[in-house]
Backbone as CSV, one residue per row, in Angstrom:
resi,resn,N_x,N_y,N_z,CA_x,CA_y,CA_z,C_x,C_y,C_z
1,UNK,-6.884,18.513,5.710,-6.807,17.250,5.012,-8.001,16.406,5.461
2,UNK,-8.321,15.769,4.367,-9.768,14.825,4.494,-9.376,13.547,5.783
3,UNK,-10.112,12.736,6.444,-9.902,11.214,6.503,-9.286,10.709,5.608
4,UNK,-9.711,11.116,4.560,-9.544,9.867,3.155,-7.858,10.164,3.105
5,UNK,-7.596,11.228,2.967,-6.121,11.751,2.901,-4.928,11.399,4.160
6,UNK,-5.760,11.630,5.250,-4.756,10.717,6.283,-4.479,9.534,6.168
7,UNK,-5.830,8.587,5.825,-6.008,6.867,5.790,-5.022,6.488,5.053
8,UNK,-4.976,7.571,4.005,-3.698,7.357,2.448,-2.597,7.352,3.050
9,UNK,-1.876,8.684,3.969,-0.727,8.621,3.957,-0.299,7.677,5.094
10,UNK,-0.909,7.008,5.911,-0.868,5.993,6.601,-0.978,4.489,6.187
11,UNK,-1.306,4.244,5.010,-1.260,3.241,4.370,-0.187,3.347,3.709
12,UNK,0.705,4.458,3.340,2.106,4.517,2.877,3.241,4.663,3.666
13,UNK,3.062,4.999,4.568,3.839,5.463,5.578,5.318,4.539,5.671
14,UNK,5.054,3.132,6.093,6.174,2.214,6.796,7.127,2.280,4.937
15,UNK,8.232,2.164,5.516,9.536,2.493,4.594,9.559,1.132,3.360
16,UNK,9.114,-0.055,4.896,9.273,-1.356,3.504,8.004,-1.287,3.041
17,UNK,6.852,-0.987,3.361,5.251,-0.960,2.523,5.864,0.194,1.669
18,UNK,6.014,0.922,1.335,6.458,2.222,0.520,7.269,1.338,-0.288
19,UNK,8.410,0.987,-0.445,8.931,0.023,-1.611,8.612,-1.317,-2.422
20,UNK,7.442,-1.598,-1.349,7.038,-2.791,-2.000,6.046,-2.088,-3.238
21,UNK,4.867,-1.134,-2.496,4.150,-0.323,-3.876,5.035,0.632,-5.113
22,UNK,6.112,1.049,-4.141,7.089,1.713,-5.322,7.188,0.508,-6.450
23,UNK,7.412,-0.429,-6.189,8.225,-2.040,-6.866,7.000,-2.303,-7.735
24,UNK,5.910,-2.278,-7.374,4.126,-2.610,-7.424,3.781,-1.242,-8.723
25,UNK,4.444,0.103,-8.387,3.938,0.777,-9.599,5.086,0.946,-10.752
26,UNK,5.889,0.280,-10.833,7.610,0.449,-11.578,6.975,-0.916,-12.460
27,UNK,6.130,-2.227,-11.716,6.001,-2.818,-12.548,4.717,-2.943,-13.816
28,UNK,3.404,-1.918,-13.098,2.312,-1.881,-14.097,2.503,-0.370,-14.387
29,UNK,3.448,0.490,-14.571,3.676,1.517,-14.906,2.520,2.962,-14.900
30,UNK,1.723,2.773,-14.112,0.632,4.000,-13.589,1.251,3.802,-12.230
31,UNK,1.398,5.256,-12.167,1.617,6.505,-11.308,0.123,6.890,-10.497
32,UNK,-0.944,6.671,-10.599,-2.003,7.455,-10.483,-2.239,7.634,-9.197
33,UNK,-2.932,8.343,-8.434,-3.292,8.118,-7.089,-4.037,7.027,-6.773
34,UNK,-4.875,6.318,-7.875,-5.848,5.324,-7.449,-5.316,3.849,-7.475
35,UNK,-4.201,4.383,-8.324,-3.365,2.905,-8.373,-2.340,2.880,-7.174
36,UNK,-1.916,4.175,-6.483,-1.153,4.082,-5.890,-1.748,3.288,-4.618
37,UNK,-3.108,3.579,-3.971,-3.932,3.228,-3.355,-4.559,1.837,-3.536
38,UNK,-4.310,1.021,-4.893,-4.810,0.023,-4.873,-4.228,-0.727,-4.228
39,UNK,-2.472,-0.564,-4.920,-1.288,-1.765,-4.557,-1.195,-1.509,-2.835
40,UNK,-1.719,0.068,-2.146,-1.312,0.043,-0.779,-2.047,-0.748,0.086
41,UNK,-3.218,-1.057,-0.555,-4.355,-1.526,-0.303,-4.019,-3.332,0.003
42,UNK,-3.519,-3.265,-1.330,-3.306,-4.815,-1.442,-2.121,-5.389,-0.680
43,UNK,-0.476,-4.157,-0.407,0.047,-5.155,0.431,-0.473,-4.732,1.650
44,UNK,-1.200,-3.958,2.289,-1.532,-4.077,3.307,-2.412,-5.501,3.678
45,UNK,-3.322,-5.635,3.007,-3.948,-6.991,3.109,-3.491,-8.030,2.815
46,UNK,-2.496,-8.468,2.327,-1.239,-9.236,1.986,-0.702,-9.605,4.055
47,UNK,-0.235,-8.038,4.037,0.675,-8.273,5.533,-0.416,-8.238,6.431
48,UNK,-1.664,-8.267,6.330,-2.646,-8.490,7.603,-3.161,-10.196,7.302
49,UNK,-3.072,-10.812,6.221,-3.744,-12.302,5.519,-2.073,-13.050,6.878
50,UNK,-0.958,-12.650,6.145,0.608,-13.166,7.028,0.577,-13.520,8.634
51,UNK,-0.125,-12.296,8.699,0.364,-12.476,10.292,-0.978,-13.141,10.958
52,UNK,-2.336,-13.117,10.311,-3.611,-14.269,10.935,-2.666,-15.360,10.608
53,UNK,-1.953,-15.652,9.132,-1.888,-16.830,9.283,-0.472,-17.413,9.929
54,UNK,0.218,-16.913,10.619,1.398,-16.801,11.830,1.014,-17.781,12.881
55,UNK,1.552,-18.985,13.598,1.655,-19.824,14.554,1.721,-19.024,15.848
């Protein structure tokens, strides 16, 4: 398996990041790998923006 392929399944990995993109591709209806990777992309940077901005 590539980098690129680990980085992936590690960006899916945690159970609630996995349902939030499940939720993320149920609502723009592509399946694709690149979309799957976008939304993982995005809540990951979502939950890294949360916790800088955490007291």
């Amino acid at each position: 398996m590539t980098l690129s392929g680990h980085e992936f399944l590690e960006s899916i990995r945690d159970d609630d990041r996995w349902k939030r993109i499940k939720s993320g591709l149920s609502a723009i209806r592509n399946f694709s790998l690149s979309a799957i990777s976008s939304i993982a992309e995005g809540v990951t940077s979502a939950a890294i923006t949360a916790y800088l901005k955490a007291p």
